[in-house]
C-alpha positions, 0 to 999 in steps of 0.5 A, a space after each residue: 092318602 095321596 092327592 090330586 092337582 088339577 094342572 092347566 093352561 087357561 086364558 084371561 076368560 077361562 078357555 082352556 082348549 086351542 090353547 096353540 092360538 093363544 098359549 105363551 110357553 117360557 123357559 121359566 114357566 118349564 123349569 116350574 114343570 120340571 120340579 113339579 113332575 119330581 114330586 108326582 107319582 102318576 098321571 091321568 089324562 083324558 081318553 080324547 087327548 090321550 094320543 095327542 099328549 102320547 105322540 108330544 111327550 114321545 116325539 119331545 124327548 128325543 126330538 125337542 130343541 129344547 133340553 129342558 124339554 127333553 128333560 121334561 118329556 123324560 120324566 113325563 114318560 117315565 111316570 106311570 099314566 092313566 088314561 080314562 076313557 068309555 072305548 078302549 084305547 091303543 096305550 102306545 105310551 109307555 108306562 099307560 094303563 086305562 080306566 074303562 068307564 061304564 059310569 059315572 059312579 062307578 068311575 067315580 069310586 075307582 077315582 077315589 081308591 086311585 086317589 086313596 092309593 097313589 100318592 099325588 096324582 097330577 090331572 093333565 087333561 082334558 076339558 071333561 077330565 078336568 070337570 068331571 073331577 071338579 064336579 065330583 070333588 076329586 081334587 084337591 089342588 088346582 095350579 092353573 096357568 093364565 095366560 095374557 090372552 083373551 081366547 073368545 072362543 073355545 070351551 071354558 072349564 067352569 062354563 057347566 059347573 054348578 058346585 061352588 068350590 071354596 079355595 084358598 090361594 097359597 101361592 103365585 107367579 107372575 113370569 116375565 112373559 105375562 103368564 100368572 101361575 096360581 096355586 090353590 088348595 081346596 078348604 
């Protein structure tokens, strides 16, 4: 059985969105991205970013200043993705596939047999990627990144959850920039 790890960026008050007004990226935060892309068998994105991420990821592993971003962007590139979306989308990264949602539960049982088949699913983006899989408690992991900003405003991931989750901390960072990383399991 495989597992899903919700992976994010947020600000001190949950904001998840327009995170180039307050996001503060190191090397150190990278080099952790780097070791955990060694260990993840796909990833799944939202049809709303999918083409921003495409454009990123390509471009990066080329034209990056940064070589341990172009390493990152490599194997980003190399590992299969799936795309969820309700239209069809033009999948010009390689190694995309998509899930076309008609429903919510259909979507939902496609997400589990994923899940079941995959081995460790990293969930990349969007915001309503992200709360689908809370919502529906498809994940299992939730490494979050909380940055030292307060973003006022943009969308917040648990601002329309109604379900309570129980977790359980396994392990933190604080990297020099601020940034705490937080690692956490379902119980």
């Amino acid at each position: 059985m495989g597992k899903a790890v919700l992976t994010m960026h947020m600000s001190l008050d949950s904001v998840v969105t327009n995170e180039d007004q307050w996001m503060h990226i190191s090397d150190e935060i990278l080099e952790e991205y780097l070791d955990y892309y060694n260990r993840i068998d796909r990833i799944v994105v939202g049809g709303n970013t999918y083409a921003q991420l495409a454009e990123y990821w390509q471009n990066a592993e080329q034209s990056s200043e940064s070589e341990l971003e172009r390493a990152i962007a490599k194997k980003i590139n190399d590992i299969p993705k799936i795309v969820i979306s309700r239209s069809l989308k033009d999948l010009v990264w390689r190694n995309s596939e998509q899930i076309l949602t008609q429903d919510i539960e259909s979507l939902v049982r496609e997400l589990h047999v994923l899940k079941n088949t995959a081995g460790t699913i990293s969930v990349e983006s969007g915001l309503k990627t992200w709360q689908l899989f809370l919502e529906h408690e498809l994940f299992d992991d939730l490494w979050v990144f909380v940055h030292p900003a307060i973003a006022s405003q943009g969308e917040r991931l648990f601002g329309s959850s109604d379900k309570q989750h129980n977790l359980q901390l396994t392990s933190s960072k604080t990297y020099r920039n601020g940034v705490l990383g937080l690692y956490y399991q379902k119980k």
